[in-house]
C-alpha positions in Angstrom: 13.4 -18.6 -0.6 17.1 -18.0 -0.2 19.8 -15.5 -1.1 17.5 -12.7 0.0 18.3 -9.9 1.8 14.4 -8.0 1.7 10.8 -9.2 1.0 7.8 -7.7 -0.3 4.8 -9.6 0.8 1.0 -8.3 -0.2 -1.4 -9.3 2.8 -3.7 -7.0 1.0 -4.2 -9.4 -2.1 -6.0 -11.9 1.0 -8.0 -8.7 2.2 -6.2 -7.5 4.7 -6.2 -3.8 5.6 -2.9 -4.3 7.2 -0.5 -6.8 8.8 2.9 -7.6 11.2 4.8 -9.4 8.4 7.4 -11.7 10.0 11.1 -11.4 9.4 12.6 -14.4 7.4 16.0 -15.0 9.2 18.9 -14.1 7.7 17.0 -11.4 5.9 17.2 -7.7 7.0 13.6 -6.3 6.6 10.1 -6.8 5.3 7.9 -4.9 3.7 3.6 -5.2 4.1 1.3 -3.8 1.7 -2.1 -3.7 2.7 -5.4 -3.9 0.8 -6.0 -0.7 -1.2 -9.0 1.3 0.1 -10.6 4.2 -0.8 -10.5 7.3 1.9 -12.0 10.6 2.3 -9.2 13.2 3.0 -9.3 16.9 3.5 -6.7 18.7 0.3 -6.6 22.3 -0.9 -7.3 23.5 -4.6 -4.5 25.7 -6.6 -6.6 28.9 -5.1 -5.6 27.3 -1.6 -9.3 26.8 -0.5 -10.2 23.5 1.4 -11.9 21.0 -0.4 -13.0 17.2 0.4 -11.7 14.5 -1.7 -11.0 11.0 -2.2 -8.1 9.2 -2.2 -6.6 5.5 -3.0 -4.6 4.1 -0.3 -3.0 1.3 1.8 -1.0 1.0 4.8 2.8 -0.2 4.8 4.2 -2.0 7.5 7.7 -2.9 7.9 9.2 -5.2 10.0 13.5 -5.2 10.5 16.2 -6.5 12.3 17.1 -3.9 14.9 20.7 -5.4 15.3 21.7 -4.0 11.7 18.9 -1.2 10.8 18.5 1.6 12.6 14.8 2.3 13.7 15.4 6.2 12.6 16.7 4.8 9.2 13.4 2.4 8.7 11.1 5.6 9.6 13.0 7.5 7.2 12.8 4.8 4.3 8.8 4.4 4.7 8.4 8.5 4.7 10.6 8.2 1.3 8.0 5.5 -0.1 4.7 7.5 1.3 6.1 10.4 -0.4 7.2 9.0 -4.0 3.5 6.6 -4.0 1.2 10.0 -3.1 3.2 12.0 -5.8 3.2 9.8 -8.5 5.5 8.0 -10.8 6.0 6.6 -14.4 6.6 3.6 -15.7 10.2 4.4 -16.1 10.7 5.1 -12.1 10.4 1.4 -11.8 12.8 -0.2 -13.9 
């Protein structure tokens, strides 16, 4: 690989809940995605009452250069992704 400047990698296609990807030099950052998995998570109905359900998910890990991203920034940037992936997208959010 070359010319790159950020990597996806999926451990989670080999099975792996989660993962400490390795940065490819001279690459800024790189993104983990861990196996799917389904979990039971506490959520309130419209009437606001607690209820039990189950949700689809997968942990993120991200791995950076320090010397040119900002450890704040890199928080910030996986709350953004947590956010958009547990509210939904189209098709057309993608492209």
């Amino acid at each position: 690989m070359s010319g790159g400047t950020f990597t996806i990698t999926n451990t989670g296609s080999r099975g792996a809940l989660f993962d400490t990807p390795i940065l490819n030099q001279p690459q800024s950052a790189i993104l983990g995605i861990g196996s799917a998995v389904d979990r039971v998570v506490p959520t309130r109905d419209a009437a606001g009452a607690l209820r039990i359900d189950v949700r689809s998910m997968a942990c993120l890990s991200l791995s950076y250069d320090h010397r040119i991203i900002d450890g704040a920034d890199a928080a910030r940037y996986l709350t953004a992704i947590k956010r958009r992936l547990g509210s939904g997208f189209a098709e057309e959010d993608v492209r």
